[in-house]
N, C-alpha and C positions, 0 to 999 in steps of 0.2 A: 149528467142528467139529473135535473131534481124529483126526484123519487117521489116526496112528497107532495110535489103540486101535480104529478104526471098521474099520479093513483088517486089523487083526493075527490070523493066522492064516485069512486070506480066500484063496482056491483061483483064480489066474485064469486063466479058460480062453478060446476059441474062441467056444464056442456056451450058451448059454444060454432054457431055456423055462420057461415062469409060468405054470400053469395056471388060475388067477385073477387075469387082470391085468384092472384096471376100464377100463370101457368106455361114459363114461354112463353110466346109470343102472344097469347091467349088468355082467356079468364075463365074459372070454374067456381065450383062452390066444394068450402071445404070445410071438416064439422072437424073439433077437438072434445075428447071426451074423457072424461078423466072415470078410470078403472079401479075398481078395488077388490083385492083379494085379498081373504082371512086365511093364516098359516094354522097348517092342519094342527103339530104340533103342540106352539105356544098362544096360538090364538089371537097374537096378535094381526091388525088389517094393515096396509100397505095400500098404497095408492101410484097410478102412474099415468099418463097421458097419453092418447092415442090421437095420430090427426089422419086423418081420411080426407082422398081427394078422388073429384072426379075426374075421368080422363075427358077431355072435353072435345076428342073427336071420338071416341064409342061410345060414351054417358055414361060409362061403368066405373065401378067403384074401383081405385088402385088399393093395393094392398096398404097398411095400416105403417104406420110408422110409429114405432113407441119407445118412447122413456123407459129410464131403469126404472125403480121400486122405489119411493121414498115414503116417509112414514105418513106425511101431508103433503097435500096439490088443489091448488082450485084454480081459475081462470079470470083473466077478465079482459075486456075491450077497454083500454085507457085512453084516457082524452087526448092524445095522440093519433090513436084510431086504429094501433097496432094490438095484436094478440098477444098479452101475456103468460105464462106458467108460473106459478110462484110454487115452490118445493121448499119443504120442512126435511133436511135429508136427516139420513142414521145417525151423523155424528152432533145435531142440534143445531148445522148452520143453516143458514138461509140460502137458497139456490132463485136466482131467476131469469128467465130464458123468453126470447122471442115464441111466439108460435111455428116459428120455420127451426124447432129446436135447436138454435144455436144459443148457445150460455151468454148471457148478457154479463152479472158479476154474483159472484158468491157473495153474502155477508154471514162475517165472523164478531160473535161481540165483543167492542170494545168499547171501553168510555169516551161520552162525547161524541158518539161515531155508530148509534144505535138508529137502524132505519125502523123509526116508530111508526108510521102510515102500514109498513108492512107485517110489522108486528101481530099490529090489531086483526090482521085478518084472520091468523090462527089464535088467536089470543094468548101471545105467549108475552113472555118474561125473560131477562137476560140473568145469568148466573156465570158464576166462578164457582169453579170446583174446587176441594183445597188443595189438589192438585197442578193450580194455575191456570187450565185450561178454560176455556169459556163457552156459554153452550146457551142456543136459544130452549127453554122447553113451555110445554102447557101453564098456564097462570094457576090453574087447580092444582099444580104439582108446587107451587110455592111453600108451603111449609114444611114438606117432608124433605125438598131439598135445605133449606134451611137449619133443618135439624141433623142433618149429615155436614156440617159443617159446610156451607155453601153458602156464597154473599151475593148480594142481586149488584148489577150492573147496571149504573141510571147512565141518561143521558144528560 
């Protein structure tokens, strides 16, 4: 899949509804909503996705179907015409998943090998730890990572 021409100029939002999403043999409409919850604790917010469907023979709403907790999530309709999830997880990789939450592919950064279209949606940055490991994070986190001994990862 090219990433980059499949997202390019794709709107990512919050909330997303389909008012023909298939259903068996059938068609319904079905809303994705992306959830966030601030941890009482440390305060940090976490975000996750919920899709909502209707039963399309009572018109009622099915119960919710949701994602684990990742630290970022938005959505968007690709010029494809499929429902995305793009996920910023805990450990700094990139997660992205159909709307029928099945995982499409993780990305881990490497050189040469950075999905920048996705990037830009969280406005992040790629690094190395001096630990070797690699990790997407926020672009406003760039200097204090850098000052911990950390190198940015180009493409």
């Amino acid at each position: 899949m090219d990433y980059a021409e499949n997202f390019k100029g794709c709107e990512w939002v919050d909330e997303i509804t389909v008012e023909d999403y298939p259903s068996g043999s059938l068609r319904t409409k079905c809303t994705w909503t992306v959830e966030t919850k601030k941890a009482k604790k440390s305060g940090q917010t976490t975000q996750r996705v919920a899709r909502v469907t209707v039963n399309p023979k009572t018109l009622r709403p099915c119960a919710p179907k949701k994602t684990t907790y990742s630290k970022m999530v938005k959505l968007c309709q690709a010029n494809d015409e499929l429902t995305y999830i793009l996920e910023l997880g805990e450990y700094g990789n990139l997660h992205l998943s159909l709307g029928t939450l099945a995982g499409i592919k993780t990305f881990y950064p490497k050189e040469g090998e950075l999905p920048i279209e996705l990037m830009k949606v969280f406005d992040l940055i790629a690094i190395k730890t001096p630990g070797g490991s690699g990790m997407f994070i926020p672009s406003r986190m760039k200097e204090q990572a850098l000052s911990k001994n950390c190198t940015l990862i180009e493409d």
